[in-house]
N, C-alpha and C positions, 0 to 999 in steps of 0.2 A: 343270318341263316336260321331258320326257321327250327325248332329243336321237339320231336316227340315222343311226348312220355307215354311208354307203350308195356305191355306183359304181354308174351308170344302167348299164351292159352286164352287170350281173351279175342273171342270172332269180333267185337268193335275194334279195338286196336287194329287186329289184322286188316279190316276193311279201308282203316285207315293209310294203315304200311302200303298199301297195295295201291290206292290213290296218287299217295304221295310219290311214291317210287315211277309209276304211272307218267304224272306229272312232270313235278321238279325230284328228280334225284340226292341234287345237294340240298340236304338237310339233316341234322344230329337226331340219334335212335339213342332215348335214356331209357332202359329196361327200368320199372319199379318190379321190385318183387314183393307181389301181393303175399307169399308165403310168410316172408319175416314181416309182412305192415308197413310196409314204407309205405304204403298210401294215405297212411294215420298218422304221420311223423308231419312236425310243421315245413319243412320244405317243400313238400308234396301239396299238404293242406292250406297252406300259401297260393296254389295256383288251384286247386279246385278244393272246396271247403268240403265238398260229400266225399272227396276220398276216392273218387272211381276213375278206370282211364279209359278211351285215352282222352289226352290232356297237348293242345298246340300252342305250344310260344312261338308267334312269330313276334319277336323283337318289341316282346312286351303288351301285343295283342294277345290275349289268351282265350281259346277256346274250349270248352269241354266236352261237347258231345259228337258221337261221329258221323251223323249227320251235318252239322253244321260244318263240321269239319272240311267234310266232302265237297259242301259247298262254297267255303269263304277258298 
């Protein structure tokens, strides 16, 4: 199942939510919140190194931008 890391204030994530939902429904919503820094934390910076979201694990493919998103 495909899992993405999103922050509700941010319009790429939302474009993303909105695709994916669109799309395939079954999929996990991990909220970062950019206010305390989990973006900067190594679990986060594990899957995208600049820190920013949104951010798609499908089962180990990772993508980070939401464009590409959109697209894979």
């Amino acid at each position: 199942m495909p899992k993405a890391y999103v922050h509700p204030l941010s319009p790429p994530s939302n474009k993303v939510l909105f695709g994916l939902h669109a799309l395939d429904p079954d999929y996990e919503r991990v909220q970062i919140d950019l206010a305390r820094g989990e973006q900067g934390e190594e679990p986060f910076k594990a899957l995208n190194p600049f820190g920013k979201v949104p951010v798609l694990d499908d089962e180990g493919f990772i993508l980070s931008e939401s464009g590409a998103i959109l697209t894979y």
